[in-house]
Biotite code that builds the C-alpha atoms (Angstrom):
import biotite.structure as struc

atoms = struc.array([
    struc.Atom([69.463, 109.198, 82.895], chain_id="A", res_id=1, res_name="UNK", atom_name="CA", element="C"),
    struc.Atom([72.866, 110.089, 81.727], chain_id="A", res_id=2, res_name="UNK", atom_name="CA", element="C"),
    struc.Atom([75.659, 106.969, 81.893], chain_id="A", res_id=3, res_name="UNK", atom_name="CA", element="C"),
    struc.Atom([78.322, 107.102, 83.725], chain_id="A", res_id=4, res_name="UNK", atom_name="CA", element="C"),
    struc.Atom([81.567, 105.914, 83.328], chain_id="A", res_id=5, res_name="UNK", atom_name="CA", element="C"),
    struc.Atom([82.939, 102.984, 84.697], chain_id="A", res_id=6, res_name="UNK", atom_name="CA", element="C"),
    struc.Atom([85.053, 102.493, 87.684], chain_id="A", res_id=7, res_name="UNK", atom_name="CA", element="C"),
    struc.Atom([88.045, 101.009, 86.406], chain_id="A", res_id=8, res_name="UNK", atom_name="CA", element="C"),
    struc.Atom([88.337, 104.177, 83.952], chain_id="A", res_id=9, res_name="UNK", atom_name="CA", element="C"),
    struc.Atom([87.625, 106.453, 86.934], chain_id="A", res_id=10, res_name="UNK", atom_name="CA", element="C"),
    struc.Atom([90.358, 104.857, 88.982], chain_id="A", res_id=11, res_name="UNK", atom_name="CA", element="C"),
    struc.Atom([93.074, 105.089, 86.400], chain_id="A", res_id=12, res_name="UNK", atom_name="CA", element="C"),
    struc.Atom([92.117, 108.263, 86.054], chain_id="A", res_id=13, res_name="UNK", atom_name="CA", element="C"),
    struc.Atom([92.666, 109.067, 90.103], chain_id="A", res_id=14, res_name="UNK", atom_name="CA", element="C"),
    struc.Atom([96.326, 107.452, 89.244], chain_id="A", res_id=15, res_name="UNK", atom_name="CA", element="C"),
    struc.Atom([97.159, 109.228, 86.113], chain_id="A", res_id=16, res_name="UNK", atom_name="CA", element="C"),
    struc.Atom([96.337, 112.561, 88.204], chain_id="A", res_id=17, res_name="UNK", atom_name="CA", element="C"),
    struc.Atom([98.127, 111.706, 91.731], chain_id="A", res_id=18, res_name="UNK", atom_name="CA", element="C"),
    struc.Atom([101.047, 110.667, 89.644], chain_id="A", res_id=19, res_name="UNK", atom_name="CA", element="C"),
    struc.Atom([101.013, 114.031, 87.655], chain_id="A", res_id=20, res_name="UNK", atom_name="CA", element="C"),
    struc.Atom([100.188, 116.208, 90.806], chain_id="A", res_id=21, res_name="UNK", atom_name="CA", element="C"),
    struc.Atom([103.451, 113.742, 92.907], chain_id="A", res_id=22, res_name="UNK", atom_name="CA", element="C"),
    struc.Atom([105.733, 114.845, 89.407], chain_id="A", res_id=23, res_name="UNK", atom_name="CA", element="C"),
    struc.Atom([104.738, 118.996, 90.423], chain_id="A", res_id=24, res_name="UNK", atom_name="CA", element="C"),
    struc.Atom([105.216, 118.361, 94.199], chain_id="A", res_id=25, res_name="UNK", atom_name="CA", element="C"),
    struc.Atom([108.813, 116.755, 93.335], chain_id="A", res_id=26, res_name="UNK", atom_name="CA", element="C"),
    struc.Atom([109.689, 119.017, 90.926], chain_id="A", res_id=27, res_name="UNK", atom_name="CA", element="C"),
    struc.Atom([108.767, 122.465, 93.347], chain_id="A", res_id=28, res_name="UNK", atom_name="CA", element="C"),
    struc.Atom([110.375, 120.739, 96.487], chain_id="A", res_id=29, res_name="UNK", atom_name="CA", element="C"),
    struc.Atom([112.680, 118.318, 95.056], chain_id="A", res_id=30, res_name="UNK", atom_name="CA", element="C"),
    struc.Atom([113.603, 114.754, 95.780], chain_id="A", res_id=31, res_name="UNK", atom_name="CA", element="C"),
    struc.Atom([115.028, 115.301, 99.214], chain_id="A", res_id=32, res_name="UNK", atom_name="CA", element="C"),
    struc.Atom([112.301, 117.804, 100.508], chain_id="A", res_id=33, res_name="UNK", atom_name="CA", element="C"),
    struc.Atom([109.980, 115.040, 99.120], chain_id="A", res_id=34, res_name="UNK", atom_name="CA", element="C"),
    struc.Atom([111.974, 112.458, 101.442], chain_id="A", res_id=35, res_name="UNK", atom_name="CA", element="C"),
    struc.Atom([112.188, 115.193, 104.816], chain_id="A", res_id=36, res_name="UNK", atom_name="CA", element="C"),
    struc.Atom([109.260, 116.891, 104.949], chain_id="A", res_id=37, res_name="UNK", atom_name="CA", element="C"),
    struc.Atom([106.474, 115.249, 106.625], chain_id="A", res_id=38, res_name="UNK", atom_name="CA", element="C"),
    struc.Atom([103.798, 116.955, 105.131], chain_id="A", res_id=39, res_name="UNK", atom_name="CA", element="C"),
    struc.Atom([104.696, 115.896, 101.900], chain_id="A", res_id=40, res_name="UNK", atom_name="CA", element="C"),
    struc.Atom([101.663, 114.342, 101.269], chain_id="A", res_id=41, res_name="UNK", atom_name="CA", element="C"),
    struc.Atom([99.529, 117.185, 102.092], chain_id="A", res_id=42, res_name="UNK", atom_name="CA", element="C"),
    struc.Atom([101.358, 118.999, 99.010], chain_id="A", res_id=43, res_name="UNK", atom_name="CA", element="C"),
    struc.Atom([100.109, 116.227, 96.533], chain_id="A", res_id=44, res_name="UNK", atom_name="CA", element="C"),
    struc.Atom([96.764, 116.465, 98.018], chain_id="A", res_id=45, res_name="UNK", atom_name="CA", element="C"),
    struc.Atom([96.399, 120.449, 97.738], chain_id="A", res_id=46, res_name="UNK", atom_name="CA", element="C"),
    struc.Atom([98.130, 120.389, 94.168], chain_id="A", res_id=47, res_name="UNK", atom_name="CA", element="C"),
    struc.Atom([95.753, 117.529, 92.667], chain_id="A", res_id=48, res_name="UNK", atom_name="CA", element="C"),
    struc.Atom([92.487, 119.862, 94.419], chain_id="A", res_id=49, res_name="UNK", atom_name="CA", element="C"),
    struc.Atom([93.649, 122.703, 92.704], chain_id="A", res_id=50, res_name="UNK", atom_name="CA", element="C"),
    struc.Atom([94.504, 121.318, 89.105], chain_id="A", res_id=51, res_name="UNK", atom_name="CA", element="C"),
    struc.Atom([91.361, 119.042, 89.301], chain_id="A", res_id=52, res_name="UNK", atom_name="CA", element="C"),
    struc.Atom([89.243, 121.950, 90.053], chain_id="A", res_id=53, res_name="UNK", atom_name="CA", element="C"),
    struc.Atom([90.771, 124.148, 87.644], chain_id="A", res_id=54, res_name="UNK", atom_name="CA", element="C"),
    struc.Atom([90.326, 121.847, 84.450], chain_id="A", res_id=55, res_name="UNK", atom_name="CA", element="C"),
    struc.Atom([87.308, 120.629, 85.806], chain_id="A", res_id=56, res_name="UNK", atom_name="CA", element="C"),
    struc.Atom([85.900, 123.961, 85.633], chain_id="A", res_id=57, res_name="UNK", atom_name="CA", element="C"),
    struc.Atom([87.820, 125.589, 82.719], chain_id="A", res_id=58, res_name="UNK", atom_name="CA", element="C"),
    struc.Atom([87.578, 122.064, 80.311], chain_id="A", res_id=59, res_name="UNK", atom_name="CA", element="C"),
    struc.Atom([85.811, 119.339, 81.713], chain_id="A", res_id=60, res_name="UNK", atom_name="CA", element="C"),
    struc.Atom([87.960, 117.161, 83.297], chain_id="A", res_id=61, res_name="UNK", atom_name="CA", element="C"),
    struc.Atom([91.126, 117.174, 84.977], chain_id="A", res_id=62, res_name="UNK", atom_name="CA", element="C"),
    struc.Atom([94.285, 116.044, 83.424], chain_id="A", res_id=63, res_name="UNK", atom_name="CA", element="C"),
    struc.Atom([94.226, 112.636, 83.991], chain_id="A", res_id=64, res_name="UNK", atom_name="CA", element="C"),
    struc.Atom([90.364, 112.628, 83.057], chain_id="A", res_id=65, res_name="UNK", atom_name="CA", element="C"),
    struc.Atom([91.297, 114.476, 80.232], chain_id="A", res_id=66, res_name="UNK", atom_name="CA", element="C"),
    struc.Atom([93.799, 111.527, 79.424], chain_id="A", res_id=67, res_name="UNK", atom_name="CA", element="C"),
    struc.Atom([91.132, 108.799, 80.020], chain_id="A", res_id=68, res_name="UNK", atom_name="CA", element="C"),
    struc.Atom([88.981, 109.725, 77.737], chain_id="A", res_id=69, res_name="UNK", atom_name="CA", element="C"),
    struc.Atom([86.448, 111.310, 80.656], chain_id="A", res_id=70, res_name="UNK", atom_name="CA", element="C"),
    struc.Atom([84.362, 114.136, 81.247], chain_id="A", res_id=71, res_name="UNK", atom_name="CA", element="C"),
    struc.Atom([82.668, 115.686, 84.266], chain_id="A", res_id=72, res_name="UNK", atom_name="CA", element="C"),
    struc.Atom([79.303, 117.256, 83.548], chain_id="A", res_id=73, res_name="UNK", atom_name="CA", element="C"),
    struc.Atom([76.366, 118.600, 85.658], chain_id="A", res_id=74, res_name="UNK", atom_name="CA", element="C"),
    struc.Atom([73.803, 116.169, 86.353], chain_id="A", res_id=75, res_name="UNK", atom_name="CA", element="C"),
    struc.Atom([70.965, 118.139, 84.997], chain_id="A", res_id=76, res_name="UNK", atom_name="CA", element="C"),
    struc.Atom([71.632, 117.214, 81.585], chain_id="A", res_id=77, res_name="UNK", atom_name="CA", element="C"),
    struc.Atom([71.798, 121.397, 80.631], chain_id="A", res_id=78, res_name="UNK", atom_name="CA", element="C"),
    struc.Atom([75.334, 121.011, 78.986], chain_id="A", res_id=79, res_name="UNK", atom_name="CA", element="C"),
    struc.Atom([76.615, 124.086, 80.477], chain_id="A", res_id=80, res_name="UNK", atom_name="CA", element="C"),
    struc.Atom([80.057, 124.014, 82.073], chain_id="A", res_id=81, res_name="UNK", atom_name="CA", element="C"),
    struc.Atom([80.935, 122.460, 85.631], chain_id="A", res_id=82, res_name="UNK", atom_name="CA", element="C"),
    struc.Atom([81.325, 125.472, 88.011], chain_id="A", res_id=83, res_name="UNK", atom_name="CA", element="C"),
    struc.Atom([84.168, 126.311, 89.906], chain_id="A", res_id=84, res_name="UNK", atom_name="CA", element="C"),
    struc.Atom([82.486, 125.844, 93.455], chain_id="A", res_id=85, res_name="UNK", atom_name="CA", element="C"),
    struc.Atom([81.357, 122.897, 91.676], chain_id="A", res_id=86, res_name="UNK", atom_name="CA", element="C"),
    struc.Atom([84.503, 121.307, 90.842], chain_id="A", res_id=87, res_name="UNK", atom_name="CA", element="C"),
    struc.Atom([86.159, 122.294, 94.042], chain_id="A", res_id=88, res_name="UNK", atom_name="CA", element="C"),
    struc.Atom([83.522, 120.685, 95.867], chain_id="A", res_id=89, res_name="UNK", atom_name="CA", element="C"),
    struc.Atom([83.613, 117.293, 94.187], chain_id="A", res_id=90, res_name="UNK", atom_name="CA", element="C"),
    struc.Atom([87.843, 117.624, 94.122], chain_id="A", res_id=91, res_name="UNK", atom_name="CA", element="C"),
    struc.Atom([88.053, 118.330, 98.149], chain_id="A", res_id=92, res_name="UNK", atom_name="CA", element="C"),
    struc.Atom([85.028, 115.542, 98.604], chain_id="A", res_id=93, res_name="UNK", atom_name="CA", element="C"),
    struc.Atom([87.223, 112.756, 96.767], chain_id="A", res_id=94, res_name="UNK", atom_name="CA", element="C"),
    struc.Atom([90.436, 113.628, 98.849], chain_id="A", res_id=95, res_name="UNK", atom_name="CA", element="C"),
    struc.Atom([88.116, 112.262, 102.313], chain_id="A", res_id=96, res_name="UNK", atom_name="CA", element="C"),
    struc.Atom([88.045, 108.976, 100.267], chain_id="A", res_id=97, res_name="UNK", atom_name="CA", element="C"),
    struc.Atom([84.843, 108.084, 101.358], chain_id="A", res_id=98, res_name="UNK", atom_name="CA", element="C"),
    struc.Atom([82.465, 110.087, 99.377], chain_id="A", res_id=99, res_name="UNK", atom_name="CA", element="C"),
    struc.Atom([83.638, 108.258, 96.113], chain_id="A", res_id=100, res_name="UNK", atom_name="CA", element="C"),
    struc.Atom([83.205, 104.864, 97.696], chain_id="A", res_id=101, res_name="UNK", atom_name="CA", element="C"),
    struc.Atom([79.904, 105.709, 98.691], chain_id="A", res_id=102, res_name="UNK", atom_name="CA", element="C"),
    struc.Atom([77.734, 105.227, 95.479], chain_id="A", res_id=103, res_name="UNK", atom_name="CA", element="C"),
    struc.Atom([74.356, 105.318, 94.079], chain_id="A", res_id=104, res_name="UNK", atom_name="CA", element="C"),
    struc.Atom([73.100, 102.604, 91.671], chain_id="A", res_id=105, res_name="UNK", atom_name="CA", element="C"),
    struc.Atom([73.690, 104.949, 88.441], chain_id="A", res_id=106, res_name="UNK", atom_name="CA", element="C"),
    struc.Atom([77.332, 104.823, 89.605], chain_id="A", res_id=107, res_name="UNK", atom_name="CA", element="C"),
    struc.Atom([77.180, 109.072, 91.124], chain_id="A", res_id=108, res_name="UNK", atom_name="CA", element="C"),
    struc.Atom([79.600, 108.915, 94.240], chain_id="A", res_id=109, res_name="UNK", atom_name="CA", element="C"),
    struc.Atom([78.580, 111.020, 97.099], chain_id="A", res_id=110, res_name="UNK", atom_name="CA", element="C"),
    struc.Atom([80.823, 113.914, 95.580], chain_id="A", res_id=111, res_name="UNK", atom_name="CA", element="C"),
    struc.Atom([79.023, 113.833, 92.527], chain_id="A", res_id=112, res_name="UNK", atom_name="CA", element="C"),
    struc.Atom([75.669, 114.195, 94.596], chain_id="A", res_id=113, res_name="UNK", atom_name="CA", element="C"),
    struc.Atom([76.943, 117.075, 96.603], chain_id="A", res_id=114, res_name="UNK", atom_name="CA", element="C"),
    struc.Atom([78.076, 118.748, 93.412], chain_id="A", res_id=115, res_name="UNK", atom_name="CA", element="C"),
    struc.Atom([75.561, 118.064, 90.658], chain_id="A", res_id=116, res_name="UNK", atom_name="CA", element="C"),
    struc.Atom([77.846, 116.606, 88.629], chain_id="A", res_id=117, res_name="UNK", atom_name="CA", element="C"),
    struc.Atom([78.399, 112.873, 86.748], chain_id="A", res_id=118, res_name="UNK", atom_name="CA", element="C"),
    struc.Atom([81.659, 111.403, 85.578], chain_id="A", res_id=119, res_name="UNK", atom_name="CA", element="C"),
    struc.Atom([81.038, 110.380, 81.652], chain_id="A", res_id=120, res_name="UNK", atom_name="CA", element="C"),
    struc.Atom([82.506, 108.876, 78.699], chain_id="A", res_id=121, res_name="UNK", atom_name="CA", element="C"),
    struc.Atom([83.872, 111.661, 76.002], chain_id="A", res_id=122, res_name="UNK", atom_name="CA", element="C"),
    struc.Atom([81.404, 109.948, 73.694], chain_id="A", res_id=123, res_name="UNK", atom_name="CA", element="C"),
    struc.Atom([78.611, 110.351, 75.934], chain_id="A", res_id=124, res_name="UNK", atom_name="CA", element="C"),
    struc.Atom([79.232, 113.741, 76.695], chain_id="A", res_id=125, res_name="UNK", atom_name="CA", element="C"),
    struc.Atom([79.716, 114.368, 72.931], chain_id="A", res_id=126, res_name="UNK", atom_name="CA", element="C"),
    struc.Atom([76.473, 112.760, 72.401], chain_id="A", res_id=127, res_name="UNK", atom_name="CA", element="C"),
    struc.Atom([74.476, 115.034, 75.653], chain_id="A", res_id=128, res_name="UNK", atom_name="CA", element="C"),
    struc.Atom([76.043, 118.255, 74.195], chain_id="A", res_id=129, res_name="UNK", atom_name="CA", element="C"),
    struc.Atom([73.942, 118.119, 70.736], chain_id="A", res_id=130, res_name="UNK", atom_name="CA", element="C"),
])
């Protein structure tokens, strides 16, 4: 059974990235687009699916993973890279809020059910990739 990480890591992680993807939205629309447009929001939301799913995919992690010292890697233990469909799965799953709250005892959300995958500790997926 691989471990996953904890919560509290996972969570700062959500912040790091919803900051990072609010910084892109501001800097493409700018401050008063931010302020006017309604769906504002929905901007944030698309930008952190696509940059989560991207680095997911292409490194592990996305950026504010990446910053946290996390990893997202499949379930099966085969150390081969998170897919694409994969990580845009588990990225689209986590924006309906739900999934992640929803939780088995090994700490896998919902969206890491649906997409095969676990949220780990660099170390641990160091240690799963020898």
């Amino acid at each position: 059974m691989i471990e996953t990480a904890s919560w509290a890591r996972r969570m700062l992680a959500l912040v790091v990235d919803w900051f990072a993807s609010t910084l892109v939205v501001l800097l493409l629309i700018g401050p008063s687009g931010w302020s006017d447009d309604r769906y504002s929001g929905f901007y944030t939301m698309a930008v952190y699916v696509i940059e989560s799913a991207l680095l997911t995919a292409s490194v592990g992690g996305s950026f504010g993973k990446l910053l946290t010292r996390l990893r997202v890697v499949r379930h099966d233990g085969s150390g081969a890279p998170v897919g694409l469909l994969q990580a845009l799965l588990r990225s689209v799953l986590i924006c309906l809020v739900i999934p992640p709250l929803v939780f088995r005892p090994d700490g896998r959300g919902l969206h890491d059910i649906a997409a095969g995958t676990a949220t780990v500790t660099l170390q641990t997926a160091s240690g799963s990739s020898r």
